[in-house]
N, C-alpha and C positions, 0 to 999 in steps of 0.2 A: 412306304405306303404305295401300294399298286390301283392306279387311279385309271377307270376304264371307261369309258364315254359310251352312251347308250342312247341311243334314238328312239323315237317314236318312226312308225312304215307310212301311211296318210296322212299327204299331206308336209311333211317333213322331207325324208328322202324320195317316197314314189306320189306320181300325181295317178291316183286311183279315180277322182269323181266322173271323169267319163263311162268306165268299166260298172261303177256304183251305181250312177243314175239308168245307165241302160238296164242291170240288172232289176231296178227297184222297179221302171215300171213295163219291165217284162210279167212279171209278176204279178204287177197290179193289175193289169190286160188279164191276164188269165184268170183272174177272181172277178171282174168286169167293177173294177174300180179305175176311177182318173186317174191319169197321170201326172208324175209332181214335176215341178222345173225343175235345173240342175242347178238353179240356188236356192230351191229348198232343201234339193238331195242336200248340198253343202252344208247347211246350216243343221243338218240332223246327223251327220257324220261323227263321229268322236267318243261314245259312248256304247258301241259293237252293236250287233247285227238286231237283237232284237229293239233297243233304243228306236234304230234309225227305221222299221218298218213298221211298228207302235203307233211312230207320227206319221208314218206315210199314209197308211190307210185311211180312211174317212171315222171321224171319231165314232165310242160307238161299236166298233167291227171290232170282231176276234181276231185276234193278229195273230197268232199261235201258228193257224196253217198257213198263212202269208210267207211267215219266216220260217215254215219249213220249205218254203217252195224255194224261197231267196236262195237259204243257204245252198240248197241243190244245184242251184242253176247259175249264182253266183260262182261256187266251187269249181266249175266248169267252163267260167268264160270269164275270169277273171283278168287275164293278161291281152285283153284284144287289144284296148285303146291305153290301158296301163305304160307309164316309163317312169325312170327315173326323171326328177327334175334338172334343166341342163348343167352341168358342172361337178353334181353330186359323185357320180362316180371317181371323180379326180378328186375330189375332196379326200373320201374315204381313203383311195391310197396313200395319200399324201398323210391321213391321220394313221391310218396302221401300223407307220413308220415310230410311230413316237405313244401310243396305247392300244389298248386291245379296246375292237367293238363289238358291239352288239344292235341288237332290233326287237322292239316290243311292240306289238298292237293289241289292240282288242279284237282283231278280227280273230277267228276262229286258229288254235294252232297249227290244223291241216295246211288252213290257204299262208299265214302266215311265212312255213318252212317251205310251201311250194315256191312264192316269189321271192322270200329270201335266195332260193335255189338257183331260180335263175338271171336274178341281177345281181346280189351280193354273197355269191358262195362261200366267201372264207368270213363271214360275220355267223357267231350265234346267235339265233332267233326265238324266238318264244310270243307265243299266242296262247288267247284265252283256253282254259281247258276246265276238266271238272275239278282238276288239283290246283289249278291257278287261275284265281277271280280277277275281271277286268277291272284295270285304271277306272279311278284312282286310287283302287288297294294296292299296297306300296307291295304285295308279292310277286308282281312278275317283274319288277326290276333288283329285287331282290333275290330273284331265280337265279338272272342273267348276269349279276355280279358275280356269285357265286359260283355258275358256269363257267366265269373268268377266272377264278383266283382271287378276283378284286377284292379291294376294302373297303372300296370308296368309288364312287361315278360321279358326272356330271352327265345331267339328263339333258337330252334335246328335243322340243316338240313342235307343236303349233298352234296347240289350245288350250283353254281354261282347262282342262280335264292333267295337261302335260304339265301346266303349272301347278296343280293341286299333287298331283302322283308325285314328283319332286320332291315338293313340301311334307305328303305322309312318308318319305324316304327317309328324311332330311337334308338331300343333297340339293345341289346350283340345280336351276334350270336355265338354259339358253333356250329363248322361243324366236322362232323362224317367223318372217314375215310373208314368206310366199306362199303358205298353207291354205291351209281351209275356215282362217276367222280372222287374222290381219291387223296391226298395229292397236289399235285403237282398239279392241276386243283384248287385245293379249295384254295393254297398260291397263286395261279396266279390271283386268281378272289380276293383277299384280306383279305382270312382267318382269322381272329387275335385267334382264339382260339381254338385249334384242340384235337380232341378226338379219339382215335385210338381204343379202346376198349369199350363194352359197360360197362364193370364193373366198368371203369373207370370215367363213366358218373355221379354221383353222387357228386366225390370229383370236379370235372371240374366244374361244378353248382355251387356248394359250392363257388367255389372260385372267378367264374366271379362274383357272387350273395354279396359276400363280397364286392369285388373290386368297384361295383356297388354303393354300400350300402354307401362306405366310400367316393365315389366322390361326393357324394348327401348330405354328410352331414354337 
């Protein structure tokens, strides 16, 4: 059995809400709406681009042209304040040695395969498209196993959205506590497997990947 680990991008491996919250109310400026904090931006994050501009605007408002602005302008200034979270990048080598990875968001598959580009190049990546519907339809991690060769993954995220997409897969989920909703958010949506550190991220693998290995045999 070829068992492939698959991430979620926000929030999990890249800390995006700086890049997000600027974009969101760049946009909102241009349409002469308020601007949101960047722990609302947060809290709207996790269900792709039209979700998060829906709520941003003032109830009410047609959000259609909002989110054609976002996506424009977002496309375009995605990587200003964007990075990995510290550690991640060591993570990832240290797991490619022992599975094949990957990267799934709901953001759009453009922006998706651009910063896949250029922080994690040798990972397959996939983003929402017209052929593949955003988390938590279990298709795009189903894409990116596939991509792999795999049989089997064990998903990584940060949010209720990463615990449920798991669940319509039917594989492990490992959720990250330094994302975008946080301990106590991820036991409430049904966590079973929590990672608090990303150094920590290896051995946690290890172990659902065992646990796995031994219920299957």
């Amino acid at each position: 059995m070829k068992t492939a680990i698959i991430f979620d991008l926000d929030g999990t491996l890249l800390d995006t809400l700086g890049d997000l919250h600027a974009a969101t109310n760049h946009v909102l400026a241009e349409f002469g709406y308020p601007p949101r904090s960047i722990g609302e931006v947060c809290s709207f994050v996790g269900n792709g681009a039209e979700q998060l501009i829906r709520q941003a605007v003032p109830a009410g408002v047609d959000h259609k042209p909002v989110l054609a602005a976002f996506q424009s302008w977002y496309a375009a200034h995605c990587d200003i304040l964007t990075a990995p979270y510290p550690g991640i990048p060591e993570v990832l080598a240290t797991l490619e040695k022992d599975f094949p990875l990957a990267v799934v968001s709901n953001k759009p598959d453009r922006a998706v395969k651009e910063l896949a580009k250029i922080y994690f190049p040798t990972l397959y990546a996939r983003g929402e498209s017209a052929d593949c519907p955003r988390k938590p339809a279990p298709d795009m991690v189903r894409m990116a196993m596939a991509g792999l060769g795999a049989d089997h993954c064990i998903y990584v995220g940060d949010s209720e959205v990463d615990i449920l997409t798991a669940k319509n897969v039917g594989v492990p989920c490992v959720s990250v506590t330094w994302g975008f909703r946080g301990e106590d958010a991820l036991l409430a949506a049904g966590g079973q497997y929590l990672c608090r550190l990303p150094a920590d991220l290896p051995q946690t693998l290890q172990t659902v990947f065992h646990a796995t290995h031994s219920s299957d045999t």
